[in-house]
N, CA, C and O atoms as CSV, one atom per row, in Angstrom:
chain,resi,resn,atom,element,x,y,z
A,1,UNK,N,N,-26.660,43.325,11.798
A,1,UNK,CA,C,-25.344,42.854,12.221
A,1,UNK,C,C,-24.311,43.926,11.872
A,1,UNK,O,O,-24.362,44.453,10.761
A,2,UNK,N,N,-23.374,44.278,12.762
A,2,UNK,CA,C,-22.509,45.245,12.085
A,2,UNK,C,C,-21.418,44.577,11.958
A,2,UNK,O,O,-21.230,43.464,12.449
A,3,UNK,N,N,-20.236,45.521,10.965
A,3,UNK,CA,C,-19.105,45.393,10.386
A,3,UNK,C,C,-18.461,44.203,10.912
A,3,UNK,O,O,-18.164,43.220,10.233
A,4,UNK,N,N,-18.213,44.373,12.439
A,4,UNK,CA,C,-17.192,43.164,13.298
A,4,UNK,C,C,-17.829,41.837,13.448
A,4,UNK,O,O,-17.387,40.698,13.591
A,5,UNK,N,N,-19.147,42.412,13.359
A,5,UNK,CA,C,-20.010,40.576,13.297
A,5,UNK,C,C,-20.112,40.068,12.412
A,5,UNK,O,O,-20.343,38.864,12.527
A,6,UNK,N,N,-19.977,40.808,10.595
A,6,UNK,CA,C,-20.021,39.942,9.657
A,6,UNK,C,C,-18.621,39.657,9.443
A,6,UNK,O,O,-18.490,38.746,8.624
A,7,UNK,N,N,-17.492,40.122,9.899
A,7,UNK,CA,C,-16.253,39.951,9.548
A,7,UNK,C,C,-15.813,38.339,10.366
A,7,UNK,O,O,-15.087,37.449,9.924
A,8,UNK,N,N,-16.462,38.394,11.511
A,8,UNK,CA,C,-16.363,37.314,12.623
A,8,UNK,C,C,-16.957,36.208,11.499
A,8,UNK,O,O,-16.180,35.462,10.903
A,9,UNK,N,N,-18.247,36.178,11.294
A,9,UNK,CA,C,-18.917,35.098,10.532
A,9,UNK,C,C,-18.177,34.773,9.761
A,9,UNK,O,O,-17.839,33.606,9.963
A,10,UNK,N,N,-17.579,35.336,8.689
A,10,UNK,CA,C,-17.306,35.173,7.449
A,10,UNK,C,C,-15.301,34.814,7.604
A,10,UNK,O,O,-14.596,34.395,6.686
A,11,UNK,N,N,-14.960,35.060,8.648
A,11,UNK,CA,C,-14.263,34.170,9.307
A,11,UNK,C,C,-14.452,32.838,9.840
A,11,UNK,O,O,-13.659,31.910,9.679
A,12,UNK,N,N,-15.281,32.801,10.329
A,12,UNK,CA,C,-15.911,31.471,10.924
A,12,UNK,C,C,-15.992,30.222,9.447
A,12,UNK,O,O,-15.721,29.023,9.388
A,13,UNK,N,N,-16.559,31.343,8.279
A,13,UNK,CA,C,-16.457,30.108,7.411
A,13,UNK,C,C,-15.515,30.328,6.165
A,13,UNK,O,O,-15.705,30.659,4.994
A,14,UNK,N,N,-14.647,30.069,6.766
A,14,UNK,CA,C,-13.060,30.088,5.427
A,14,UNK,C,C,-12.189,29.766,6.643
A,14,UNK,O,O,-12.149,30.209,7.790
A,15,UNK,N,N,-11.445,28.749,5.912
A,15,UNK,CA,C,-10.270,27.985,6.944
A,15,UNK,C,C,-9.156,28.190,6.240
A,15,UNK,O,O,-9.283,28.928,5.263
A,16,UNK,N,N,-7.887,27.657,6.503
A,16,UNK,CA,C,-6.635,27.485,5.474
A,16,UNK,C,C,-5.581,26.272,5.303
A,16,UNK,O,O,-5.111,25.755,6.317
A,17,UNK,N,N,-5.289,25.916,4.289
A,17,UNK,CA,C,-4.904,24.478,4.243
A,17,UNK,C,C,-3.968,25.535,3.327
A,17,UNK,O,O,-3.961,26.543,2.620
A,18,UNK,N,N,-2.910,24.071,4.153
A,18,UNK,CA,C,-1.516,23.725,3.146
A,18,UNK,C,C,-1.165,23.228,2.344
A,18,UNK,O,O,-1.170,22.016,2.560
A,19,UNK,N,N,-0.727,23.543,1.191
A,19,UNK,CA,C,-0.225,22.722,0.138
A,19,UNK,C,C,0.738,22.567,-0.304
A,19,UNK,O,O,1.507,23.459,0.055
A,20,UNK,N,N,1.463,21.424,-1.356
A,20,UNK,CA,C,2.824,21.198,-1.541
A,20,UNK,C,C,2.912,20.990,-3.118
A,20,UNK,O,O,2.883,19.839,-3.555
A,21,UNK,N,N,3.026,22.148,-4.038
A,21,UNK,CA,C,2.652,21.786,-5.302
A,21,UNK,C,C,4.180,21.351,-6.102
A,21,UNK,O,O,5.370,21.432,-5.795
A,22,UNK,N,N,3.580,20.967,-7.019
A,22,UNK,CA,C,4.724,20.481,-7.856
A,22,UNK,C,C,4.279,21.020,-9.552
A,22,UNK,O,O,3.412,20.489,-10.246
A,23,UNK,N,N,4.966,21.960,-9.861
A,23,UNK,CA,C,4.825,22.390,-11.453
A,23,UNK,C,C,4.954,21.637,-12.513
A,23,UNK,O,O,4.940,20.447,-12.200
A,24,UNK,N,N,5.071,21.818,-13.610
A,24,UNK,CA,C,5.162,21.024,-15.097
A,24,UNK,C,C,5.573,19.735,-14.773
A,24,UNK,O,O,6.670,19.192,-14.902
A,25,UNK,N,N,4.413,19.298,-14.289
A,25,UNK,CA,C,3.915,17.977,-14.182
A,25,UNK,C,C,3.563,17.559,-15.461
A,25,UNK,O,O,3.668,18.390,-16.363
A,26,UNK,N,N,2.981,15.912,-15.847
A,26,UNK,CA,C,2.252,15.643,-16.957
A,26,UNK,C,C,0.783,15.683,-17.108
A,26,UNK,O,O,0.100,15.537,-18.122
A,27,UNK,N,N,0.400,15.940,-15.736
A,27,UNK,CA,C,-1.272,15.996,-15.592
A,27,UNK,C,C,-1.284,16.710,-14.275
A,27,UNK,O,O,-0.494,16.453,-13.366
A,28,UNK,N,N,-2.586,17.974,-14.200
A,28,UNK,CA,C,-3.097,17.996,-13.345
A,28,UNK,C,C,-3.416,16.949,-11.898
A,28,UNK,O,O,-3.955,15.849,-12.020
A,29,UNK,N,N,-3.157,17.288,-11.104
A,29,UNK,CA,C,-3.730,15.968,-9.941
A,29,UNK,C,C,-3.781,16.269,-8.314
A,29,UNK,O,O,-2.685,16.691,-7.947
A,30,UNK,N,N,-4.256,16.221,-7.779
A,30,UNK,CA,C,-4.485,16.309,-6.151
A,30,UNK,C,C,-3.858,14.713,-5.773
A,30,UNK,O,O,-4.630,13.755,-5.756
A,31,UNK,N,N,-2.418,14.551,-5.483
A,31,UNK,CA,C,-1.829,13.469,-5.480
A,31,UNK,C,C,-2.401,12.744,-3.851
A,31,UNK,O,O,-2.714,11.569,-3.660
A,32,UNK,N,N,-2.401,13.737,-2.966
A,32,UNK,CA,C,-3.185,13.114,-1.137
A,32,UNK,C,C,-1.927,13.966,-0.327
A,32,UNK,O,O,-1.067,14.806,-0.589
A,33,UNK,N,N,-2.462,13.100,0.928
A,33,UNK,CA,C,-2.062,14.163,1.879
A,33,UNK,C,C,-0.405,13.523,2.219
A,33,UNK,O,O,-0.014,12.375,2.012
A,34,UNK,N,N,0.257,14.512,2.713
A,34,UNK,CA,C,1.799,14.086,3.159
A,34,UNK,C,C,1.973,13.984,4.509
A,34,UNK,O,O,0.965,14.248,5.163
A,35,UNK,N,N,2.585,13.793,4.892
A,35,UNK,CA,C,3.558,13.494,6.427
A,35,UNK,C,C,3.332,14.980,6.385
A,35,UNK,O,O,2.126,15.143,6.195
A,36,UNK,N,N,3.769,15.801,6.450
A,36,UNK,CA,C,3.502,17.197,6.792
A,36,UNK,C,C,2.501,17.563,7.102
A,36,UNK,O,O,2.505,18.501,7.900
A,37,UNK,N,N,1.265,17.060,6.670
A,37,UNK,CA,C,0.015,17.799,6.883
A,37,UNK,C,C,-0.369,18.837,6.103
A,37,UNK,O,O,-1.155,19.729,6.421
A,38,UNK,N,N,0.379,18.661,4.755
A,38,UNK,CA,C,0.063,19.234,3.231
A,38,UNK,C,C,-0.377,18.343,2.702
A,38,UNK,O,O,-0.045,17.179,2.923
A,39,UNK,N,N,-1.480,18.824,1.638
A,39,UNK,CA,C,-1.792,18.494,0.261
A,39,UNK,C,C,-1.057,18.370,-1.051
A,39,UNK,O,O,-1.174,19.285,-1.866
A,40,UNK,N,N,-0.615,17.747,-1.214
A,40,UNK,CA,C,0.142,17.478,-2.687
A,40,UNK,C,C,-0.477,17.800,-3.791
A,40,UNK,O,O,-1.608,17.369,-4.014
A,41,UNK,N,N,-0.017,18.372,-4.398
A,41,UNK,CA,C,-0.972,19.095,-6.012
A,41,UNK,C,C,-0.012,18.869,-7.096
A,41,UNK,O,O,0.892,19.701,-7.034
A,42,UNK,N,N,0.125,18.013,-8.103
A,42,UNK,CA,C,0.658,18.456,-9.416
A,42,UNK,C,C,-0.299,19.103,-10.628
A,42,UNK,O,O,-1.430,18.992,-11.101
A,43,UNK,N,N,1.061,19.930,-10.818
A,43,UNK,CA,C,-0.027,21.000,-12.213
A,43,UNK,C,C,1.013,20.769,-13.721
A,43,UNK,O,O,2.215,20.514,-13.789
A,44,UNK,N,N,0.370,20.900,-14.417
A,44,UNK,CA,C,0.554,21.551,-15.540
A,44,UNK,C,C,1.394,22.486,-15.685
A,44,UNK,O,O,2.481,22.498,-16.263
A,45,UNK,N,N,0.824,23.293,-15.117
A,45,UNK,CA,C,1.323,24.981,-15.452
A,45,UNK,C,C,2.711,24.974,-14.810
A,45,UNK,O,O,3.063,24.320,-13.828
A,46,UNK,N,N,3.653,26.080,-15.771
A,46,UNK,CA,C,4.734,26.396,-15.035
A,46,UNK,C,C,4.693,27.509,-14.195
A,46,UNK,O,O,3.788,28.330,-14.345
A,47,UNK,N,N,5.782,27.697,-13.090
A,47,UNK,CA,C,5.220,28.718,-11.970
A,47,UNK,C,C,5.988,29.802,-12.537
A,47,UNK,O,O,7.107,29.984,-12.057
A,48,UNK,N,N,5.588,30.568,-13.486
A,48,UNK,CA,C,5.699,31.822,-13.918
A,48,UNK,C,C,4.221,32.878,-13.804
A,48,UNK,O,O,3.135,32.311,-13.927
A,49,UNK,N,N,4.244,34.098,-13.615
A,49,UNK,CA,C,3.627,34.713,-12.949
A,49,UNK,C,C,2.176,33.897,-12.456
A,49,UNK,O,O,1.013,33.975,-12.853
A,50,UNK,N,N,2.664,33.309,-11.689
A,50,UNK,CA,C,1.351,32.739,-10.910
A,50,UNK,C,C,0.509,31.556,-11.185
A,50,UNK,O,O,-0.234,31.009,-10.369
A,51,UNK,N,N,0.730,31.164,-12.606
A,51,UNK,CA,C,0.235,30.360,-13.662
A,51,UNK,C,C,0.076,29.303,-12.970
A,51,UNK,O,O,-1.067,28.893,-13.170
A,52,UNK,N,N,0.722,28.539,-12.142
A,52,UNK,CA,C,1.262,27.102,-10.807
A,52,UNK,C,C,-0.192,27.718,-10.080
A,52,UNK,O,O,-1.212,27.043,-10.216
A,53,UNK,N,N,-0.252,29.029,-9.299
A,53,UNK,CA,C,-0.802,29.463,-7.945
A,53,UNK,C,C,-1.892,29.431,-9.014
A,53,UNK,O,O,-2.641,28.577,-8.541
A,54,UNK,N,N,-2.363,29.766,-9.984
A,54,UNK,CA,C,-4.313,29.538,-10.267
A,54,UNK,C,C,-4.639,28.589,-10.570
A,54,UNK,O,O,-5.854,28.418,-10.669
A,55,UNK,N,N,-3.725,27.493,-10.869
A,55,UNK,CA,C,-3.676,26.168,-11.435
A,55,UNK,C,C,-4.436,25.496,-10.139
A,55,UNK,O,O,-5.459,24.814,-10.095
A,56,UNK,N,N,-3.577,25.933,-9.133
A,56,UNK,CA,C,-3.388,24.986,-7.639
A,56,UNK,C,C,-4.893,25.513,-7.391
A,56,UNK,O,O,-5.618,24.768,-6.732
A,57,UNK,N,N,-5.344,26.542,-7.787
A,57,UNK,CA,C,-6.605,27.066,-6.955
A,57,UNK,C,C,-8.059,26.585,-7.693
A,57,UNK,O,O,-9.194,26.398,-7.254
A,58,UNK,N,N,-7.456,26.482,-9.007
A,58,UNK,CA,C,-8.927,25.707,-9.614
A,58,UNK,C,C,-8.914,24.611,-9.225
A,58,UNK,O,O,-9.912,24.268,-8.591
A,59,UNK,N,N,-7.476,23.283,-9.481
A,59,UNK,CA,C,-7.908,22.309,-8.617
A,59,UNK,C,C,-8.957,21.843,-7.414
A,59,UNK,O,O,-9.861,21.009,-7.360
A,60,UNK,N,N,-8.361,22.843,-6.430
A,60,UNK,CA,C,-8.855,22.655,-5.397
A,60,UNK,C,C,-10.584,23.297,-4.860
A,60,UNK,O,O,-11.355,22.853,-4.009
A,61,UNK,N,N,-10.701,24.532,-5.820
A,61,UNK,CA,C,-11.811,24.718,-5.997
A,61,UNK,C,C,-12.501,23.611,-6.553
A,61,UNK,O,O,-13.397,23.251,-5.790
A,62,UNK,N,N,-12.432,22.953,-7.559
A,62,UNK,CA,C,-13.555,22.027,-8.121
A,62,UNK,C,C,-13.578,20.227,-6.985
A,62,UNK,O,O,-14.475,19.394,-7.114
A,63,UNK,N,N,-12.663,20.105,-6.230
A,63,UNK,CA,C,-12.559,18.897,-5.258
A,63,UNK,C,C,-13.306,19.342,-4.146
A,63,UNK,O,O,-13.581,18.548,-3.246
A,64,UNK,N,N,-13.848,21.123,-4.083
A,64,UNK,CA,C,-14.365,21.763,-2.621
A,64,UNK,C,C,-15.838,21.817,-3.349
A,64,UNK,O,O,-16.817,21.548,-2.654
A,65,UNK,N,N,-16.034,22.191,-4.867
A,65,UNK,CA,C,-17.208,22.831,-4.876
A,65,UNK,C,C,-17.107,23.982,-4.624
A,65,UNK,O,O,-17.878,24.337,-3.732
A,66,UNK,N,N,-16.332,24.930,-5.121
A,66,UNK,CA,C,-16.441,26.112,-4.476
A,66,UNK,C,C,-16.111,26.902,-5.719
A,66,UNK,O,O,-15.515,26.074,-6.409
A,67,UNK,N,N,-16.158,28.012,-6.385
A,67,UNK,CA,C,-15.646,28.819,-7.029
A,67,UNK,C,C,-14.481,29.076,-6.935
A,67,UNK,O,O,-14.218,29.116,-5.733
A,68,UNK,N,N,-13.289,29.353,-7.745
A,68,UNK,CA,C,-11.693,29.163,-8.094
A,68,UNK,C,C,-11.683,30.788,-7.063
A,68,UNK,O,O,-10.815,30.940,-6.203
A,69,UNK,N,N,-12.725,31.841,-7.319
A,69,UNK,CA,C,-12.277,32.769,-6.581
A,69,UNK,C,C,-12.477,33.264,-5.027
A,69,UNK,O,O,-12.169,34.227,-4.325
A,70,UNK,N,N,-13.192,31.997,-4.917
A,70,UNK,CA,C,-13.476,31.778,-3.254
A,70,UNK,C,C,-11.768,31.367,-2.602
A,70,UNK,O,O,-11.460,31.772,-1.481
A,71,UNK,N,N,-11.099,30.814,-3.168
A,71,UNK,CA,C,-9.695,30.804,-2.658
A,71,UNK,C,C,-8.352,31.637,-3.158
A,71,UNK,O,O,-8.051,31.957,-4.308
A,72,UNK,N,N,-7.623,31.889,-1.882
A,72,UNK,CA,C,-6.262,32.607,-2.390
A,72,UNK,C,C,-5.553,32.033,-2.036
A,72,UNK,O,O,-5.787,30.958,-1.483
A,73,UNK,N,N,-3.899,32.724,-2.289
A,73,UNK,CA,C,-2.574,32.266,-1.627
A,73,UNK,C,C,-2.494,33.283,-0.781
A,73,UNK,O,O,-2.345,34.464,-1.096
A,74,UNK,N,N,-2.593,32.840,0.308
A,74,UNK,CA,C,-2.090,33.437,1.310
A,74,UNK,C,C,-0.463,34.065,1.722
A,74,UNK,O,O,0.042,35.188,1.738
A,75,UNK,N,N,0.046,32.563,2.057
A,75,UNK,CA,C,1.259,33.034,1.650
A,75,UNK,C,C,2.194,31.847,0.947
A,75,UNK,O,O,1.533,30.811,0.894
A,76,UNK,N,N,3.341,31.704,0.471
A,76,UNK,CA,C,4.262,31.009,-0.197
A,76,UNK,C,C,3.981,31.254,-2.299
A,76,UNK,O,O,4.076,30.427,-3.207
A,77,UNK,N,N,3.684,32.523,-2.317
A,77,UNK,CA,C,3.422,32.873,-3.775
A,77,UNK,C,C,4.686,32.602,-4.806
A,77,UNK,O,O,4.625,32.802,-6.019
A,78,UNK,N,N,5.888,32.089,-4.065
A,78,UNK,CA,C,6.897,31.883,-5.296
A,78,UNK,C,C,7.795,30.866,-4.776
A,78,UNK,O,O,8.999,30.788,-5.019
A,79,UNK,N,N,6.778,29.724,-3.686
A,79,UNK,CA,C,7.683,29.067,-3.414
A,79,UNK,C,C,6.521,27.408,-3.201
A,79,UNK,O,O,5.300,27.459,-3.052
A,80,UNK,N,N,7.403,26.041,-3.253
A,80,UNK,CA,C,6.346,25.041,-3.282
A,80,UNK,C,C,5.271,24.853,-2.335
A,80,UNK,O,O,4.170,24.398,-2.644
A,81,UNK,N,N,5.752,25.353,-0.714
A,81,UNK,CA,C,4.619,25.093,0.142
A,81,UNK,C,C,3.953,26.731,0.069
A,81,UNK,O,O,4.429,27.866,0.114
A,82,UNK,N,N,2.869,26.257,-0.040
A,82,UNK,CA,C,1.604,27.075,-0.109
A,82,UNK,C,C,0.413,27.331,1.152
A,82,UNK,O,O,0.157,26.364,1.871
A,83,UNK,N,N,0.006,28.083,1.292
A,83,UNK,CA,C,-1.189,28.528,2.496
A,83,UNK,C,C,-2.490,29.230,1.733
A,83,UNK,O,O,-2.478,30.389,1.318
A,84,UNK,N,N,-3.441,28.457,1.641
A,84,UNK,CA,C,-4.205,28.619,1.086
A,84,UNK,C,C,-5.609,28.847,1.778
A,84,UNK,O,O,-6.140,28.029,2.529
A,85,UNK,N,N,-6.188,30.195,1.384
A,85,UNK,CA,C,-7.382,30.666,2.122
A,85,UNK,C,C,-8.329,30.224,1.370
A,85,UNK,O,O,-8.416,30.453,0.163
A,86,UNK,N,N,-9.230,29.451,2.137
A,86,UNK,CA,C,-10.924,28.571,1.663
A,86,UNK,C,C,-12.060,29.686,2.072
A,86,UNK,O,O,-12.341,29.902,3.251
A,87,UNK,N,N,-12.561,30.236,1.192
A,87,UNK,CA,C,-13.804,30.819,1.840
A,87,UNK,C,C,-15.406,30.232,1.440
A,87,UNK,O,O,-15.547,29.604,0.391
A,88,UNK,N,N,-16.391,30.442,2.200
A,88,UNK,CA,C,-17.459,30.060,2.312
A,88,UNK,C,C,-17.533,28.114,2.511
A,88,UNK,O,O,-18.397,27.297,2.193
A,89,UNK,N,N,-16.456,28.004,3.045
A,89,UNK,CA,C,-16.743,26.701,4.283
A,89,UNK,C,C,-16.215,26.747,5.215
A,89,UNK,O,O,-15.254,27.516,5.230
A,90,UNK,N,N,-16.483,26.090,6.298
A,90,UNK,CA,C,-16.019,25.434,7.724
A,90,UNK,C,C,-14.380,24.922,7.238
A,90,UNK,O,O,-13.969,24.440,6.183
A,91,UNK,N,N,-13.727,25.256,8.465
A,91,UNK,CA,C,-12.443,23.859,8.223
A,91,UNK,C,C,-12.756,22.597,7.778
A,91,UNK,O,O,-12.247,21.999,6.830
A,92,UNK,N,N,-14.437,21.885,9.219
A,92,UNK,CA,C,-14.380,20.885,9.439
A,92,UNK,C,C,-14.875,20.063,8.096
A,92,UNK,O,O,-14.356,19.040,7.651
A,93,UNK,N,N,-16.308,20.960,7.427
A,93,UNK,CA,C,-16.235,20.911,5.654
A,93,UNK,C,C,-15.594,20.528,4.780
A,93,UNK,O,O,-15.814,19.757,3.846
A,94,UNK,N,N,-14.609,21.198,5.155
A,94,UNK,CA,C,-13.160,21.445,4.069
A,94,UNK,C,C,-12.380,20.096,3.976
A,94,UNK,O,O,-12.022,19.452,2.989
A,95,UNK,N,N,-12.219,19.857,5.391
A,95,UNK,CA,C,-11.580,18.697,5.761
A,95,UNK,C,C,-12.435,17.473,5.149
A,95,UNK,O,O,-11.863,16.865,4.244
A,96,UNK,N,N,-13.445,17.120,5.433
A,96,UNK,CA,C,-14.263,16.125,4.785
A,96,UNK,C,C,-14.699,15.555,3.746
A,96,UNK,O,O,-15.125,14.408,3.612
A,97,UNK,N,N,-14.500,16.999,2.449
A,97,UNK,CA,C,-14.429,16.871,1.389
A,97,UNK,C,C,-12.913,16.344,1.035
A,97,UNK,O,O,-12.948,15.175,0.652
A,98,UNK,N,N,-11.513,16.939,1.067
A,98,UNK,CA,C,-10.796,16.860,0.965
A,98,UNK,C,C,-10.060,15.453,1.754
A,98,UNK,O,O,-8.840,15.341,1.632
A,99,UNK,N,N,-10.706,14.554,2.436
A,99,UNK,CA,C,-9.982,13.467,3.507
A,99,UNK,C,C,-10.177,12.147,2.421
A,99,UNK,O,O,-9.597,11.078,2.610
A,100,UNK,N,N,-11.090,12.397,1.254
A,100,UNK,CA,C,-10.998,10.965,0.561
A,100,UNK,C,C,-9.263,10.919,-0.114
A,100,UNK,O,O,-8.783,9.844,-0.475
A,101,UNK,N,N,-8.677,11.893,-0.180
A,101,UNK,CA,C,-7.524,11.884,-0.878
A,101,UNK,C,C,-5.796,11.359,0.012
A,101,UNK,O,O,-4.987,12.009,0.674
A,102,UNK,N,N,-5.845,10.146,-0.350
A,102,UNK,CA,C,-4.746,10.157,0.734
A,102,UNK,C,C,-3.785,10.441,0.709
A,102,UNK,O,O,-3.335,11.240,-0.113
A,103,UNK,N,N,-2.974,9.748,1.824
A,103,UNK,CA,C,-1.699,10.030,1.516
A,103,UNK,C,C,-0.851,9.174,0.289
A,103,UNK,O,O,-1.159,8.012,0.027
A,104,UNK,N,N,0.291,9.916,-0.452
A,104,UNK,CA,C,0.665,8.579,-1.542
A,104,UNK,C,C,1.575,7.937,-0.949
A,104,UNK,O,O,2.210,8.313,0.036
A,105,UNK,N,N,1.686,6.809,-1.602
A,105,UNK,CA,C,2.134,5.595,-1.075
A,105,UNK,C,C,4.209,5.616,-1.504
A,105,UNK,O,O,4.823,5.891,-2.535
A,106,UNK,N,N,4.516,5.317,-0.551
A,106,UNK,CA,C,5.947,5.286,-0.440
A,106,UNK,C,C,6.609,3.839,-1.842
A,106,UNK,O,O,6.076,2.749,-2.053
A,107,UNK,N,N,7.710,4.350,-2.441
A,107,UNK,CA,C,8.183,3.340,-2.878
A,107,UNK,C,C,8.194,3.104,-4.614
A,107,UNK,O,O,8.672,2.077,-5.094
């Protein structure tokens, strides 16, 4: 296989989801999904150099099964909504693992 065909594959399996984190929280938590079509994350960590962005990524690594360094920030590195690159799954994967979490409840 050359260069452009493993780059294709290995595209094929890493998708990217949005997230909506919230810092110095009282607990870690994957709160569910929003009206936006983000993921809600509260952390711990405060968002000083990044501390929020590896927080958000182990979360979500251990709800995927995946290693913390199979994902990045793509983009929104100093701001709450986040774009987050999944590698070594499908979207549709991604999505399936991640769909038990809902949305939270208003009120």
């Amino acid at each position: 296989m050359d260069h452009a065909g493993k780059e294709e594959r290995a595209r094929a399996e890493s998708f990217c989801l949005w997230i909506h984190v919230k810092p110095r929280a009282r607990e870690d938590a994957i709160v569910g999904w929003r009206g936006d079509d983000c993921l809600e994350l509260r952390v711990r960590a405060l968002p000083v150099r990044g501390a929020a962005n590896d927080s958000c990524c182990k979360q979500l690594a251990r709800a995927l099964g995946v290693a913390p360094s199979r994902l990045c920030v793509e983009k929104g590195h100093t701001v709450a909504r986040k774009r987050i690159r999944v590698q070594g799954l499908t979207r549709e994967e991604g999505m399936r693992l991640l769909a038990d979490f809902q949305r939270p409840k208003k009120g």
